[in-house]
C-alpha positions in Angstrom: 15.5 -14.0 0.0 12.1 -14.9 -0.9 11.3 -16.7 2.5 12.1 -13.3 3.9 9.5 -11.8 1.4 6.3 -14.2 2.5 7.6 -13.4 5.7 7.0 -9.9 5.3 3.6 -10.2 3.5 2.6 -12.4 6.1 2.6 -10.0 8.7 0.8 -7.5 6.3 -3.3 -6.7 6.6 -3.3 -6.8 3.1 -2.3 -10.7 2.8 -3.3 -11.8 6.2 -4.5 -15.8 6.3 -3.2 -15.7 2.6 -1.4 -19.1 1.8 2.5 -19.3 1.4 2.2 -20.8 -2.3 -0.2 -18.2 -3.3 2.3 -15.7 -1.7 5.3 -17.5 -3.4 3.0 -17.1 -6.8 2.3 -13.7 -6.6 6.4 -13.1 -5.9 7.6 -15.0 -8.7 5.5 -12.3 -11.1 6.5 -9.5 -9.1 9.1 -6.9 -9.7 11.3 -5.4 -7.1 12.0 -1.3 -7.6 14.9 0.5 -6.5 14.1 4.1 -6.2 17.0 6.2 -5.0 16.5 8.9 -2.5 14.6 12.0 -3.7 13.4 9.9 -6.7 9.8 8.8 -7.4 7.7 5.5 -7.2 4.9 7.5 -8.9 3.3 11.4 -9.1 0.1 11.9 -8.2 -2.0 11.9 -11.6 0.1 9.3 -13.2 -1.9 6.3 -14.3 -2.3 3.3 -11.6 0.0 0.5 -12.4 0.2 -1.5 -9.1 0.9 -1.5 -5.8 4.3 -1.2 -3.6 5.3 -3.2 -0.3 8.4 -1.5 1.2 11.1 -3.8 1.5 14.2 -1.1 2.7 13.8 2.5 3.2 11.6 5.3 4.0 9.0 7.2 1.6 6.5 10.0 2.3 3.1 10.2 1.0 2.8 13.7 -0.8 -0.5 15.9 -2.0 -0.2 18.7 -4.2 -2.4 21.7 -3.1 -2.2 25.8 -4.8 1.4 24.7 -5.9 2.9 23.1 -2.8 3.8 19.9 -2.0 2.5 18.9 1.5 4.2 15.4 3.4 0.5 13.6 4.7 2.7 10.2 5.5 5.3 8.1 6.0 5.8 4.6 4.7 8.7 2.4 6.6 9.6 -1.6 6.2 6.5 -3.3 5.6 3.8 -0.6 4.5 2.4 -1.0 1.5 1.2 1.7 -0.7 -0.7 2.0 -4.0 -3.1 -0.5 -3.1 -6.0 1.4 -4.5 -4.3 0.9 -7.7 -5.5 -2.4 -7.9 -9.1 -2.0 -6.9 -10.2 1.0 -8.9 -7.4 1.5 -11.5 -8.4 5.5 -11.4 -5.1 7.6 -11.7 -3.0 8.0 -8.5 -4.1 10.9 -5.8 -1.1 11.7 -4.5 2.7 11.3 -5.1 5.1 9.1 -3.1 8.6 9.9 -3.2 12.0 8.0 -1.6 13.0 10.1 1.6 15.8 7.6 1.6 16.9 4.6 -0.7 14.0 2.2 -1.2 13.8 -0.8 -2.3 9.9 -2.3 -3.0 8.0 -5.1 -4.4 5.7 -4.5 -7.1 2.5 -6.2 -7.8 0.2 -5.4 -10.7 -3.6 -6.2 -11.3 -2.4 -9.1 -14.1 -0.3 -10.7 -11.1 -3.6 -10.7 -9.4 -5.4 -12.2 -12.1 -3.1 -14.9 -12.7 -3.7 -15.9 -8.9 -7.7 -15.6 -9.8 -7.4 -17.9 -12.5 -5.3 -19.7 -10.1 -7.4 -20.1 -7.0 -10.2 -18.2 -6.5 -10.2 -18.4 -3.0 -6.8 -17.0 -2.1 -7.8 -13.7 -4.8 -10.9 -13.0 -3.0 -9.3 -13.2 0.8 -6.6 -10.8 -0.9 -9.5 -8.3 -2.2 -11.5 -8.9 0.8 -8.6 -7.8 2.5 -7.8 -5.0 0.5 -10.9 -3.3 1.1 -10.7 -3.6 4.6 -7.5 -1.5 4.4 -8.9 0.8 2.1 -11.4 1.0 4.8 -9.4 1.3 7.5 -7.2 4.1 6.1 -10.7 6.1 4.8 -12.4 6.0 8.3 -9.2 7.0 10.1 -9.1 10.3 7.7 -12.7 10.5 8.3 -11.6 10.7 12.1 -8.7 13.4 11.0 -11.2 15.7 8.8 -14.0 15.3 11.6 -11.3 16.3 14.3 -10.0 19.5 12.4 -13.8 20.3 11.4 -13.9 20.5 15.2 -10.7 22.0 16.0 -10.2 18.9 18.3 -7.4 15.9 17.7 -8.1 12.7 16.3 -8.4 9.7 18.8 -6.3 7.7 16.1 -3.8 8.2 13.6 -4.3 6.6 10.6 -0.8 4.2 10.8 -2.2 3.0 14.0 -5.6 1.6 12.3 -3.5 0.4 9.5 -1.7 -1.9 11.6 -4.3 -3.4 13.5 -4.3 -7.1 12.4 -7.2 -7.6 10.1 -11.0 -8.6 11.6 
């Protein structure tokens, strides 16, 4: 089982060129949540505790606006979510919720630390990393924003600059 987990970090931005015994480190202090279908991973507002890599399932990204609920994503196998969590520990913007039965792994800021104190080099390629996806997903909503400023459509969607492999 956890061969099949490096395998699916591996092909993740987030933990691109990251080693397999850092990878195996970080798993052996991660958690793996069930959340049942309709259920929560976390409401937007609730304080930051980690990020998520979908193992099984679907969720959907959620936003609350003027007391609606509005779907702005989906997550499938392989997505992570949450990352921000671990970068600027500010409370979470938006909700994520199970469209299916999910099953994720879990990684905190103190399983990142222990990897710091651990080697340096593989933390930094992970935070490097993690901006670029933060980067990614915030000039691809730029693009979105820009596009309905000019009543035009985007020239990408933001899951197909996620994916690209990272620079």
């Amino acid at each position: 089982m956890q061969a099949n987990r490096i395998e699916l970090l591996q092909g993740m931005p987030i933990f691109g060129a990251i080693r397999e015994d850092a990878l195996q480190s970080l798993l052996e202090q991660a958690n793996v949540v069930a959340v049942p279908a309709g259920g929560y991973f976390f409401r937007e507002g609730d304080d930051a505790q980690g990020m998520f890599v979908l193992e099984a399932g679907c969720a959907a990204v959620l936003k609350d606006w003027e007391g609606r609920k509005y779907k702005l994503h989906e997550f499938h196998r392989g997505d992570c979510f949450g990352e921000m969590a671990l970068m600027d520990l500010m409370p979470r913007s938006a909700s994520v919720k199970a469209l299916e039965d999910c099953s994720a792994i879990e990684l905190r800021p103190a399983h990142l630390m222990r990897l710091f104190e651990r080697d340096v080099e593989q933390f930094v390629l992970i935070q490097m990393n993690m901006g670029r996806e933060v980067c990614r997903r915030l000039r691809a909503t730029d693009e979105r924003l820009f596009a309905a400023e000019m009543n035009a459509e985007p020239q990408t969607t933001i899951m197909q600059v996620a994916r690209k492999p990272p620079s």
